[in-house]
C-alpha positions in Angstrom: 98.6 87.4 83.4 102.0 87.2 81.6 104.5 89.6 82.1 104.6 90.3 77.8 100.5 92.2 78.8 101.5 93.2 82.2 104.3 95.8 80.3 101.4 96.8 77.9 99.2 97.3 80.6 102.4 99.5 82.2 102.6 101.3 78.8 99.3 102.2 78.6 99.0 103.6 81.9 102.1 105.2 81.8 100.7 107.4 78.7 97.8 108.0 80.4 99.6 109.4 83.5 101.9 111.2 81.1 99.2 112.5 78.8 97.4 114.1 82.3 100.6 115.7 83.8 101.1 117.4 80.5 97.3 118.4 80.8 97.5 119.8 84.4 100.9 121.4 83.8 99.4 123.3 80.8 96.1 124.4 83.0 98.9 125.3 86.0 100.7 127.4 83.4 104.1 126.0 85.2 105.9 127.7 82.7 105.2 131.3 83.4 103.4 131.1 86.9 105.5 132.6 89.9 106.3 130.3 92.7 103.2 128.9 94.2 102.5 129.0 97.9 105.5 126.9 100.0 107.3 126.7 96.5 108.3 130.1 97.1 111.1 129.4 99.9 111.4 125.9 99.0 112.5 127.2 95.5 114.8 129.4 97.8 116.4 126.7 99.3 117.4 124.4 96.2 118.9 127.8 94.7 121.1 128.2 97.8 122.1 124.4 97.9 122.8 124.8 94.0 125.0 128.1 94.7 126.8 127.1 97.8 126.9 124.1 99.2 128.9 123.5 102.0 128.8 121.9 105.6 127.5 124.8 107.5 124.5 125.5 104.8 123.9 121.8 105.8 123.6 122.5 109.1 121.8 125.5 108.8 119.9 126.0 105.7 116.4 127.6 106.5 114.2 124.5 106.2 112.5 122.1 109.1 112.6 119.3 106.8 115.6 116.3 105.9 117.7 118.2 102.6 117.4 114.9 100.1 115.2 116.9 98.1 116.8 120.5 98.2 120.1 118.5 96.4 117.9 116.3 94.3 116.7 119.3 92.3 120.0 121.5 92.8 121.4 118.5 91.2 119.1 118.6 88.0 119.4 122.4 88.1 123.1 122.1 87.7 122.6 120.3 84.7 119.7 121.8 83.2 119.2 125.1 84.8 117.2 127.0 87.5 114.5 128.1 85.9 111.4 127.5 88.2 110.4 126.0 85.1 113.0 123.5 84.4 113.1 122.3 88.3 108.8 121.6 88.0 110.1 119.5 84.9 111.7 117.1 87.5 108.6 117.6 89.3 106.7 116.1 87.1 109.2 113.1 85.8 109.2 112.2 89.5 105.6 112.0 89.9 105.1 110.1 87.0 108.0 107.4 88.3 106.0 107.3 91.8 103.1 106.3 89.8 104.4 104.0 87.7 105.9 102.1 91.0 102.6 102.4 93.0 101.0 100.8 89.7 103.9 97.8 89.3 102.9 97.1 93.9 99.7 97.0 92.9 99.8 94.6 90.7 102.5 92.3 92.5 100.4 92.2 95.3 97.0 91.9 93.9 97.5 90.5 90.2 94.4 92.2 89.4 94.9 94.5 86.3 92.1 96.3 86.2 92.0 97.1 89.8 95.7 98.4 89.4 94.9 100.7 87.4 91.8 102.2 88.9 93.5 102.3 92.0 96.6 103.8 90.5 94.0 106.7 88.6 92.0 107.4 91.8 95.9 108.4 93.5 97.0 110.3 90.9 93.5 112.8 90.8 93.8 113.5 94.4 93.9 116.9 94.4 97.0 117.1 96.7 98.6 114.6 94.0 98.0 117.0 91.7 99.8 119.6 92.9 102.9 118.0 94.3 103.2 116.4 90.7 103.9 120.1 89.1 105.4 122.0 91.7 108.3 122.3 93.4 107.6 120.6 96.5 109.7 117.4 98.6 106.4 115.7 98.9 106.8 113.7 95.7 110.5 112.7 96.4 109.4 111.5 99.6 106.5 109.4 98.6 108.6 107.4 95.3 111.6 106.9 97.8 109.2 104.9 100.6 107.4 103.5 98.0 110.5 101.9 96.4 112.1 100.4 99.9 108.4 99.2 100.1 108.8 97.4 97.3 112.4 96.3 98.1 111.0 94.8 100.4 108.4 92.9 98.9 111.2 91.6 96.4 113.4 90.5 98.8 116.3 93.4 97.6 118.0 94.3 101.0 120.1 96.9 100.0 117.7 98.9 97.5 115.5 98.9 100.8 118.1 100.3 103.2 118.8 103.1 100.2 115.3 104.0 99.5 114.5 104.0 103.3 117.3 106.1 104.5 116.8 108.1 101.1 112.9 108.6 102.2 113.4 109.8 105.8 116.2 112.0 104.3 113.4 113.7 102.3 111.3 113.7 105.2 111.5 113.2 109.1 108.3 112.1 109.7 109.0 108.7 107.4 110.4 107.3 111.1 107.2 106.1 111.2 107.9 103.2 108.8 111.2 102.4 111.7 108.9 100.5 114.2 106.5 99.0 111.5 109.1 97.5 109.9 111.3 96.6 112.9 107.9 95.3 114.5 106.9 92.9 111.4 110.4 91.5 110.9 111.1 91.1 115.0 108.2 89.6 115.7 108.6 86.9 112.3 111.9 86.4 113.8 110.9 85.1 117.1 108.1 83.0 115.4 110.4 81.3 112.3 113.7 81.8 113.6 115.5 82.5 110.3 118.0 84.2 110.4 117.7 86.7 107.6 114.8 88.2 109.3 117.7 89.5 111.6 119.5 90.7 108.2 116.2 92.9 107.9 116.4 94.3 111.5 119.6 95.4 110.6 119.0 96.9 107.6 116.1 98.8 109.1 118.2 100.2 111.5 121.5 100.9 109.1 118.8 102.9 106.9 118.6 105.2 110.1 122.7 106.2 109.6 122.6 109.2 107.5 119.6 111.0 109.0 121.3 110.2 112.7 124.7 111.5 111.3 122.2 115.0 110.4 120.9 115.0 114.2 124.2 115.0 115.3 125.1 118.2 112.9 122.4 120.1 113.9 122.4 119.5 117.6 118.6 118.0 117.0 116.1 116.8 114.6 116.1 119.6 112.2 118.4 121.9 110.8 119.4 124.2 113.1 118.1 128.0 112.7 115.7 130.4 114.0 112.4 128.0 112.3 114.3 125.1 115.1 114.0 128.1 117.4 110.7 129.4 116.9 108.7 126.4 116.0 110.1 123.9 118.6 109.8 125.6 122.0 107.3 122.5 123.4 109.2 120.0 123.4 107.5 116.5 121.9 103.8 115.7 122.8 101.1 113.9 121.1 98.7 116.4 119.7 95.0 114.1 120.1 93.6 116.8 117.3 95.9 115.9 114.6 95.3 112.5 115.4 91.6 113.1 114.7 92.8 115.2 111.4 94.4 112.4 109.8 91.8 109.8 111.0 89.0 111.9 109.2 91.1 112.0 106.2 91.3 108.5 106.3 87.2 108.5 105.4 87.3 112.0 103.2 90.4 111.4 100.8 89.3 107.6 100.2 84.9 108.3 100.3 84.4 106.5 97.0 85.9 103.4 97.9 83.8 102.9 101.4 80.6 102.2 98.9 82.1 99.2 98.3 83.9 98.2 101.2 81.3 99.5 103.7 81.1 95.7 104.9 84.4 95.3 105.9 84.5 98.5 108.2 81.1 99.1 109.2 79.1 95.7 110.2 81.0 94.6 113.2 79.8 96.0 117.2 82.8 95.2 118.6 84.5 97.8 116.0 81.7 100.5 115.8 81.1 100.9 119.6 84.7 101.4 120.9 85.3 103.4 117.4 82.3 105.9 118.6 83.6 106.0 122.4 87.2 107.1 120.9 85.3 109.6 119.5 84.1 111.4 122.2 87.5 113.0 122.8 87.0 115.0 120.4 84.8 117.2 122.4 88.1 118.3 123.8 90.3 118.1 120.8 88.4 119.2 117.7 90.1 119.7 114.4 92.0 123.1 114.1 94.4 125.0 112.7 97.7 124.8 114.7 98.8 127.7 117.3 102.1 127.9 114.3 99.5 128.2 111.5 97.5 130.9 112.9 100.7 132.6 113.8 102.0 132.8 109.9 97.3 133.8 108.8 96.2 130.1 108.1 93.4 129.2 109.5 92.6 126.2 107.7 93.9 122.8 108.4 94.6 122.3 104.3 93.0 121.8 101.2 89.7 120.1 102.2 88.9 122.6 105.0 89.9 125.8 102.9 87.4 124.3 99.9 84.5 124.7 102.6 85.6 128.1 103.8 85.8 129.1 99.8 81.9 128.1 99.3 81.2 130.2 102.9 80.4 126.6 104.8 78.9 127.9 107.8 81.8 127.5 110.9 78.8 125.1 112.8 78.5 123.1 109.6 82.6 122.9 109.1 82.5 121.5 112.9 79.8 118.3 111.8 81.1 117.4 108.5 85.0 117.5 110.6 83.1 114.8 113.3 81.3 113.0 111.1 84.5 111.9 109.3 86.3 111.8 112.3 83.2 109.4 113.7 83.5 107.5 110.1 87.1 107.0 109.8 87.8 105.4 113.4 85.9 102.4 112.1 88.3 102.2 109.5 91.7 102.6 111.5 90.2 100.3 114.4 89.8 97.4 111.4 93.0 98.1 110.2 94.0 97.8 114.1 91.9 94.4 114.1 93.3 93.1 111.5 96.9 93.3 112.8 96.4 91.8 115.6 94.9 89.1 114.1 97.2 88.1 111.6 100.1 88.4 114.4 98.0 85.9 116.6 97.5 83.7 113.5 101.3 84.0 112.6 100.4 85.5 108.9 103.2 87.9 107.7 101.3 88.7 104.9 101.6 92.5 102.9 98.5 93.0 105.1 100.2 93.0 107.8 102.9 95.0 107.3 100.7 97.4 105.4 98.4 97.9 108.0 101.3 98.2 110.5 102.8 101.0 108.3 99.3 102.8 108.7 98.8 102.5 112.6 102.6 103.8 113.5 101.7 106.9 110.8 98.9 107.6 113.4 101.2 106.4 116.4 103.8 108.8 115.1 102.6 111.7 113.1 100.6 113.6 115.0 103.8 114.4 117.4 104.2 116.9 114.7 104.3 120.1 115.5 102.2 121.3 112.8 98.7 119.3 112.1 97.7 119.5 108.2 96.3 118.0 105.6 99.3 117.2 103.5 100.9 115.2 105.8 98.6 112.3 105.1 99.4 112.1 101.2 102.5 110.3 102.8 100.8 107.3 104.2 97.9 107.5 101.6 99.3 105.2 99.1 99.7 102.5 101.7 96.0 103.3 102.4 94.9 102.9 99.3 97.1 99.6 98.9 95.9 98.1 101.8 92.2 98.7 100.8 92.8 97.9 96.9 94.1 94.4 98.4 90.8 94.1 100.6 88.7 95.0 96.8 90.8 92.1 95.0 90.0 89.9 97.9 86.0 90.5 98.0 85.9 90.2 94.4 87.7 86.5 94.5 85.2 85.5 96.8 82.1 87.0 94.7 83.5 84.9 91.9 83.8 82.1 93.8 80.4 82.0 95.4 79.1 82.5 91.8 80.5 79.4 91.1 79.4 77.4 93.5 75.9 78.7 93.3 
């Protein structure tokens, strides 16, 4: 396609993306409703950055997370005001950028229009999507940041990559999953093609890691240091195996419509489905639930999806199956991805598949460490999800066009 109906294609999604954050921000009422859930201390947090920053609110400003964010929108408030209102403005102009880049990969990588847009569509209706794209939340930030040192990447622009990178993890700390991904595909090309600017890669990986390691060593640790440090890191480090089931059942809820027509791909092989469903078994010991840290604060849901079935009085026995049965159904999924990988590295292919599905593995390598299991987390990795699997639609289509062919 040339690049004159590419931009028209760009142009016409960008003002139906624009035309549906005007529509949800009118249903939200952004402009007269009171802080929303989280928004109300993270609104708390850009007001203090905004009315005194200074080295020690850096190191101890009442937050878990990196502070890119918190400035980001103190920043605009300086310049535009406070207002809740005005900040969920920015909200809003950053989602729509994130979109507009997850629409532009999309079509680099798959040169299929129409299924860069429906792919594009189908992220921006998610209902997590939908609220990080109106309220004040460093979600959005996060997602547009790793998305852009993605495509950096892709285009061969080393210092954009090391900014965006360093800019994403400063917005959130549990982006060091993208570290070992990328350090992993660029090492291992390395070793295979010996050119030298794959070492220029492993470097800039590593200088994107500077400004959050200058942060550890102002707060003494990897968050900022105050009585949240205090009172929600008092285990150390350890792999929770129920968050790891949480995110790998979100891997079949949040993406359901798409397995109708990629059921092939994930569900016909044996030697996937029977170590998938013997992984599974674990989770007679570690069934989804609400983190000890949730219950503590009265949140007894895991996020969104979970607290829709408690609103329409699921029965608890019932909540238990449909949790299993997409834990059962999505470990197909991540042990393809997993296939796949190892694959491609046997074959020497340093594809986008393979870095994308390295990007998804270390998110379940590193994530659940957390701390805290819930559903948001996963809208960070979920536009390399839906990547990956828009690049595996694009692919069976060019082979249904070719076998119609040659019939």
């Amino acid at each position: 396609m040339s690049m004159k109906k590419s931009h028209k294609y760009l142009l016409i999604v960008s003002i139906i993306i624009t035309i549906f954050e005007i529509i949800v921000a009118y249903i939200g009422e952004i402009h007269i409703r009171q802080p929303w859930g989280d928004e109300i201390r993270l609104y708390a947090s850009v007001l203090n950055f905004g009315d005194n920053f200074s080295l020690d609110l850096l190191k101890h400003y009442r937050q878990m997370s990196t502070p890119l964010p918190f400035i980001i929108y103190a920043l605009w408030g300086k310049l535009f005001g406070f207002e809740l209102f005005t900040l969920r403005i920015l909200s809003i102009l950053i989602a729509i950028s994130t979109y507009l880049l997850f629409f532009k990969i999309l079509y680099f990588e798959t040169d299929n229009i129409k299924l860069s847009v429906v792919s594009t569509l189908f992220l921006v209706v998610n209902p997590y999507m939908v609220g990080l794209s109106i309220f004040v939340f460093t979600d959005m930030p996060t997602i547009f940041f790793l998305l852009l040192a993605y495509y950096a990447m892709r285009k061969q622009q080393m210092y954009l990559f090391i900014f965006s990178l360093a800019c994403s993890i400063l917005c959130r700390q549990y982006i060091l999953y993208a570290i070992p991904a990328f350090l992993i595909y660029f090492g291992y090309k390395y070793l295979i093609e010996k050119d030298k600017i794959d070492v220029k890669w492993i470097s800039a990986t590593l200088a994107s890691l500077i400004p959050y390691g200058l942060l550890v060593i102002l707060w003494g640790g990897t968050s900022p240091d105050n009585e949240y440090r205090a009172m929600y890191l008092t285990d150390g480090f350890f792999y929770h195996i129920d968050n790891f089931y949480l995110y790998t059942a979100l891997l079949f809820i949040y993406l359901l419509p798409l397995y109708f027509f990629l059921s092939d791909k994930f569900y016909s092989s044996l030697k996937i489905i029977l170590p998938a469903a013997l992984c599974s078994l674990g989770y007679y010991y570690f069934p989804i639930s609400p983190s000890k840290y949730s219950i503590d604060i009265g949140v007894y849901t895991v996020g969104l999806f979970h607290k829709v079935l408690v609103f329409l009085q699921v029965p608890t026995g019932i909540i238990e199956i449909i949790f299993f049965a997409s834990t059962l159904l999505g470990l197909p999924i991540l042990f393809t991805i997993l296939n796949v990988s190892i694959k491609k590295i046997s074959e020497k292919n340093f594809d986008s598949e393979l870095l994308l599905s390295l990007l998804i593995l270390f998110f379940f390598v590193v994530m659940p460490f957390s701390y805290l299991g819930w559903e948001k987390y996963f809208v960070q990795v979920l536009p390399f999800v839906l990547l990956l699997f828009t690049i595996y639609l694009n692919q069976k289509s060019a082979n249904h066009r070719l076998h119609s062919q040659t019939d």
